[in-house]
C-alpha positions, 0 to 999 in steps of 0.5 A: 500500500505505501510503495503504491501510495508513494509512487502515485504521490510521483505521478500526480506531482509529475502532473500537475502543481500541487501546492499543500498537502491538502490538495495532494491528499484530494488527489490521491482521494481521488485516485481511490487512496485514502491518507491522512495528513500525517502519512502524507507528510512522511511519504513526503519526507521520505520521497525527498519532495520539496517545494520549489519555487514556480511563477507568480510567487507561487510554489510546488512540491517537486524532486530536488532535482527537478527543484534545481532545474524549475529554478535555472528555467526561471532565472533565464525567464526573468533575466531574459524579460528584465534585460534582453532588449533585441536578439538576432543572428548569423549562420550559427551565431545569435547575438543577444542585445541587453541594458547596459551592464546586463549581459554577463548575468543573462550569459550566466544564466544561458549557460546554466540553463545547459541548452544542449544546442549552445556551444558557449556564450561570450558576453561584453557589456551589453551584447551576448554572442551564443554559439550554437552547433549545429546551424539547422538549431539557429531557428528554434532557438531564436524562436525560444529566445524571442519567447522568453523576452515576452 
């Protein structure tokens, strides 16, 4: 009952964000598992889950290493909306324009983000220029770029 109980724990915050042990509680109701608050928390405790943040403030129970990447996703949104201000490109160079001053942090978060498409990235002052192997990448990359700006 427990190992089942924990793994559709996985599965529903796999799913979908769930935010309290309430609404995990619902949820595995739902799923015909019945657990009170107190088994929830140690199946919590025992799965490694934590709560990470998300948008808006809000938060989520995740894996630690889901926690690690929810938050380098983040970073990368927020640095591209607050200072990114153009990006365009050339054969396999993309060339990202920010505020003054703020491009080595957007380039470090780039780089956290471990986009497997991206070679490295070299920022100066207000320019980043990101290397992107192969070339046929160059497009859905801008698209992915141009998307985090908005």
């Amino acid at each position: 009952m427990k190992i089942q109980r924990q793994r559709k724990i996985l599965e529903i915050i796999a799913q979908k964000p769930v935010q309290t042990q309430k609404e995990l509680a619902l949820a595995l109701q739902q799923a015909g598992l019945k657990a009170t608050q107190a088994t929830i928390s140690r199946d919590l405790k025992e799965l490694g889950l934590i709560k990470a943040p998300v948008e808006n403030n809000a938060v989520r129970y995740v894996l630690p290493e889901t926690s690690r990447s929810l938050y380098r996703e983040e970073r990368l949104k927020r640095a591209f909306k607050d200072s990114v201000t153009a990006v365009d490109h050339s054969e396999n160079l993309i060339v990202i324009k920010t505020f003054p001053g703020e491009a080595q942090g957007v380039a470090s978060a780039l780089d956290q983000a471990n986009w497997p498409e991206i070679i490295g990235t070299v920022a100066g002052d207000d320019t980043i220029l990101v290397v992107v192997k192969p070339k046929k990448h160059v497009i859905a990359l801008l698209k992915r770029f141009n998307q985090l700006v908005k």
